[in-house]
Backbone as numpy.savetxt, mean C-alpha at the origin, in Angstrom:
# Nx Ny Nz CAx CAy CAz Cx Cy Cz
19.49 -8.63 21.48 20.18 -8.15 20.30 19.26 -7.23 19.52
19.85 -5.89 18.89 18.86 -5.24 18.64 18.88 -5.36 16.67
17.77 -5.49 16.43 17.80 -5.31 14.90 18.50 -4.35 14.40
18.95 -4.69 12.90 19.26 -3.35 11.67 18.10 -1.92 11.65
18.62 -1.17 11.71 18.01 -0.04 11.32 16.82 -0.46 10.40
17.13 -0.84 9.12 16.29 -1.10 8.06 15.37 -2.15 7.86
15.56 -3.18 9.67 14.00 -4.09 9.24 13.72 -3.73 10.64
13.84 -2.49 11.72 12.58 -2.18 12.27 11.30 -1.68 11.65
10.19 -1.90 12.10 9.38 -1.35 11.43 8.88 0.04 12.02
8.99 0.85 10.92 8.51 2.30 11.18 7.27 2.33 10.92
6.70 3.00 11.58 4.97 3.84 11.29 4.72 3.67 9.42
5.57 4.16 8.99 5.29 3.85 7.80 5.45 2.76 7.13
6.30 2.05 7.19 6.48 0.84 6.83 5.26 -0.26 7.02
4.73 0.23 8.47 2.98 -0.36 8.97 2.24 -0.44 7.95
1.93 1.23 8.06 1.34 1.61 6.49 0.79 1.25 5.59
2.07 0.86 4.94 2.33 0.28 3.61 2.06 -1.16 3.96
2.39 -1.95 4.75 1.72 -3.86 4.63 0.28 -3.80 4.66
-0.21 -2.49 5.79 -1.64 -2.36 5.71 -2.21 -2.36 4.60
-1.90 -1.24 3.66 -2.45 -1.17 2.79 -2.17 -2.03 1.30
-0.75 -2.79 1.93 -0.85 -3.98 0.71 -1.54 -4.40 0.66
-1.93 -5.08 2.30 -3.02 -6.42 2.48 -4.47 -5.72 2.13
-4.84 -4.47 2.24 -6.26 -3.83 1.90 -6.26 -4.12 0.26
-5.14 -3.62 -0.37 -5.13 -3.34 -1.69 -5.33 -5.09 -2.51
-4.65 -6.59 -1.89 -4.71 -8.18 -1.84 -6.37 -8.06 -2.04
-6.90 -7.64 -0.72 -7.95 -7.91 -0.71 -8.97 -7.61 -1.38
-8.77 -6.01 -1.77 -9.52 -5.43 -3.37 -9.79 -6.14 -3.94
-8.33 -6.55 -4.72 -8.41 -7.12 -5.40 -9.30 -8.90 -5.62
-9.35 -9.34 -4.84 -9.58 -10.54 -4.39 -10.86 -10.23 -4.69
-11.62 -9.14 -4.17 -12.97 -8.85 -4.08 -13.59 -8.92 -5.41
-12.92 -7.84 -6.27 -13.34 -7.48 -7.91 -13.36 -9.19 -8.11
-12.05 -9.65 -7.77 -12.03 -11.30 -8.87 -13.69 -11.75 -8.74
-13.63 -11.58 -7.45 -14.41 -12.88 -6.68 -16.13 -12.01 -7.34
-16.27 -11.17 -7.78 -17.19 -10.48 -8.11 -17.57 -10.58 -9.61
-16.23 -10.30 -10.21 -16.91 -10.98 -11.57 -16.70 -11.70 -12.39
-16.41 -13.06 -11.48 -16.62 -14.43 -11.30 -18.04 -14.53 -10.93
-18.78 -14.08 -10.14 -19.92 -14.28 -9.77 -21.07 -13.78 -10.67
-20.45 -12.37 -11.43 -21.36 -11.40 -12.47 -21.65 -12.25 -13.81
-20.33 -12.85 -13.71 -20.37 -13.65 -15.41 -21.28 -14.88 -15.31
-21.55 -15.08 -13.73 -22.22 -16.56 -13.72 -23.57 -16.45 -13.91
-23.94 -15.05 -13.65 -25.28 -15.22 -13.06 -25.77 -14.23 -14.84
-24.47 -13.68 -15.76 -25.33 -13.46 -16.86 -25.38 -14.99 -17.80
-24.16 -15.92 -17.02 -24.49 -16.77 -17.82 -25.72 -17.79 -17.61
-26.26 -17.86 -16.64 -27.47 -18.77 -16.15 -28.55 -18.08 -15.86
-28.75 -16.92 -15.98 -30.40 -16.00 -16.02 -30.43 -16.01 -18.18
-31.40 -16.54 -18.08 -31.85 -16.20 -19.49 -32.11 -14.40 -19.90
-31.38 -14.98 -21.30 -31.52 -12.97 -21.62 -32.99 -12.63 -21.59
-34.08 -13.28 -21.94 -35.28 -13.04 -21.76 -35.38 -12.51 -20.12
-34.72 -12.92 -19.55 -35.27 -13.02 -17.60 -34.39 -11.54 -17.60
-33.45 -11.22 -17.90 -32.67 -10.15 -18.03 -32.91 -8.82 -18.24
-34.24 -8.28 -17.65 -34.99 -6.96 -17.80 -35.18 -6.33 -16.31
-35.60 -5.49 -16.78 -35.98 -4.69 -15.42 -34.79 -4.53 -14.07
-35.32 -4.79 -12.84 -34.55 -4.83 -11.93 -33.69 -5.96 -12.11
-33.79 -7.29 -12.87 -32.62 -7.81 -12.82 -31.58 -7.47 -13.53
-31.67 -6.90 -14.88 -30.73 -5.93 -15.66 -30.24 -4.51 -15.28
-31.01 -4.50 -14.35 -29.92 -3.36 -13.39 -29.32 -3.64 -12.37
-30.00 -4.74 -11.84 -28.72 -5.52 -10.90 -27.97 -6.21 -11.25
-27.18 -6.42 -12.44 -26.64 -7.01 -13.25 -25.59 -5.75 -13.73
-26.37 -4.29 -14.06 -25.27 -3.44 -14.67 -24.70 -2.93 -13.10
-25.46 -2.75 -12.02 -24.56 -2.56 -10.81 -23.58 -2.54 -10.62
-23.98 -4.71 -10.42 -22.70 -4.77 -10.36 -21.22 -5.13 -11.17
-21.88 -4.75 -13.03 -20.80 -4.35 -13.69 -19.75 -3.00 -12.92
-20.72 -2.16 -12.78 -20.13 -0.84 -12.68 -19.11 -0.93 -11.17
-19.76 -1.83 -10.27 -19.36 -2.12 -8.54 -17.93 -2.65 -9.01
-17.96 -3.60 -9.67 -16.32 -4.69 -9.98 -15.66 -3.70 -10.49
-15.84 -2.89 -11.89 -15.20 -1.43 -12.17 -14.75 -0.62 -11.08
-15.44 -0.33 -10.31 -15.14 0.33 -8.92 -14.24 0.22 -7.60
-14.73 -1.27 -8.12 -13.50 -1.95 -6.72 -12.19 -2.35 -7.04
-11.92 -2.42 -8.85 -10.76 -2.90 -9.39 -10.04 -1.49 -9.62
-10.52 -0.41 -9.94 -10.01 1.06 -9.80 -9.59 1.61 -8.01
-10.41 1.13 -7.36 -9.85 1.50 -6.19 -8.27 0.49 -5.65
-8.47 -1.07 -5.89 -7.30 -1.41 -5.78 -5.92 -0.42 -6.79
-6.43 -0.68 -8.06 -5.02 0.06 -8.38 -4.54 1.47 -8.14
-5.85 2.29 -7.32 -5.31 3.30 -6.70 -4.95 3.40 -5.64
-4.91 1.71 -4.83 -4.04 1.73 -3.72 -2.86 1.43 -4.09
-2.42 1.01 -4.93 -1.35 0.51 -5.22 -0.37 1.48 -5.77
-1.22 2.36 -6.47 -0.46 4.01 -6.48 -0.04 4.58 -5.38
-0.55 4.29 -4.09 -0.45 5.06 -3.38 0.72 4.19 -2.36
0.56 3.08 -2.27 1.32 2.10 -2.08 2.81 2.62 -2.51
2.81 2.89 -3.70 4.31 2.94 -4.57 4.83 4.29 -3.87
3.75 5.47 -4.06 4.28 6.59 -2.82 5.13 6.05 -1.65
4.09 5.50 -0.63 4.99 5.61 0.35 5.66 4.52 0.38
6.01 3.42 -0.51 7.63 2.96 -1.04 8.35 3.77 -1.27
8.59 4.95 -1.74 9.52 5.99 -2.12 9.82 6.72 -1.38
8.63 7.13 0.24 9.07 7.86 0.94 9.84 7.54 2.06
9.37 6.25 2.38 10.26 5.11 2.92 11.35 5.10 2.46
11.71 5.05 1.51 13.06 4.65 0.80 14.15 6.09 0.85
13.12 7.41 0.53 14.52 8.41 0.76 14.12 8.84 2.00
13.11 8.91 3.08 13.78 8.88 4.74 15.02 7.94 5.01
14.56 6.61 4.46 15.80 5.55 4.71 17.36 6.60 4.56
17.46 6.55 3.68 18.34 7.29 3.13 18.87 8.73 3.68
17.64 9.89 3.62 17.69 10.78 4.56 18.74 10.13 6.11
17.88 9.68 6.89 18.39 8.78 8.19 19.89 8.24 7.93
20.11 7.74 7.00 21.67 7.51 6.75 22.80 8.45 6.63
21.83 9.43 5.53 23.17 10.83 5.50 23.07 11.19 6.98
22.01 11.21 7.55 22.07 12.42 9.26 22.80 11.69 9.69
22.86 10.48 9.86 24.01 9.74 10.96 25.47 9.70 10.67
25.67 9.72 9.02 26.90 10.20 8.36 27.21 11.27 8.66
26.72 12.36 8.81 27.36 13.84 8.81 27.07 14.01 10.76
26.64 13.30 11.24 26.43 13.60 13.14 28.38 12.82 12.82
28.63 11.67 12.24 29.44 10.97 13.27 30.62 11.97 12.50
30.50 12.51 11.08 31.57 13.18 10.63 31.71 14.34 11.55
31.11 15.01 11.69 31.00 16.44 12.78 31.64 16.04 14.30
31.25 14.51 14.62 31.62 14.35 16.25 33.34 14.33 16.05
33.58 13.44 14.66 34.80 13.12 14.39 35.60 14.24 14.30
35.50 15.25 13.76 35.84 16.41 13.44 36.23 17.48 14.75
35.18 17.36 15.61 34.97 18.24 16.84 35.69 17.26 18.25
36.29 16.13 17.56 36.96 15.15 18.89 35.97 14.63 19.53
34.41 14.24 19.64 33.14 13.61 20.11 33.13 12.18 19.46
32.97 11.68 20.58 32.29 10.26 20.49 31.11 10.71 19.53
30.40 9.89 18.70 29.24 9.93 17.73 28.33 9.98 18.84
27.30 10.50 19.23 26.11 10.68 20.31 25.78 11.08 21.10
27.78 11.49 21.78 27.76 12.13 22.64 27.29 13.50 23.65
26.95 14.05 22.76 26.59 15.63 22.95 27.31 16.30 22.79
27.27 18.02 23.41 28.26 18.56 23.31 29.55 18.29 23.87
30.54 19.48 23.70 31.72 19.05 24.71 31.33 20.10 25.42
32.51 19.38 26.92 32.22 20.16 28.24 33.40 20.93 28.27
């Protein structure tokens, strides 16, 4: 039995779970990052908090900034190809509307080809 048109999965449709699950995981990352940033300003004494450890500390302020901006610019991009998905969908519907109106019109079976 063959599926609906609309839950095969197209190339794009791939895509887009790919890059949900990339964009999950971003996110997951930033959490999981500064969860870890807040721990370690909360248990290094501000005295201990100089030098190379206060720049490995603003790092990876700036890294969690980085990785939480890149998720939501997957997710921009995400919403793109939701939309392009959505009017190919659509596109694909009118073409098959106006093939079967034209076959109808011209006495053709819908798929058929030309007439002989």
């Amino acid at each position: 039995m063959t599926q609906p048109l609309s839950s095969v999965p197209t190339p794009l449709k791939r895509a887009l779970e790919q890059n949900e699950s990339v964009k999950d995981s971003v996110e997951q990352s930033a959490a999981e990052l500064m969860v870890i940033n807040t721990v370690l300003k909360q248990e290094i004494p501000p005295d201990v908090q100089t030098g190379e450890v206060a720049q490995a500390l603003e790092k990876t302020d700036a890294l969690e900034t980085r990785i939480q901006e890149s998720a939501e610019d997957l997710a921009e991009v995400n919403e793109v190809l939701e939309q392009q998905i959505d009017e190919r969908a659509n596109l694909e519907r009118e073409l098959r509307a106006a093939k079967a109106a034209l076959a109808k019109a011209t006495g053709q079976a819908p798929g058929s080809g030309s007439p002989k």
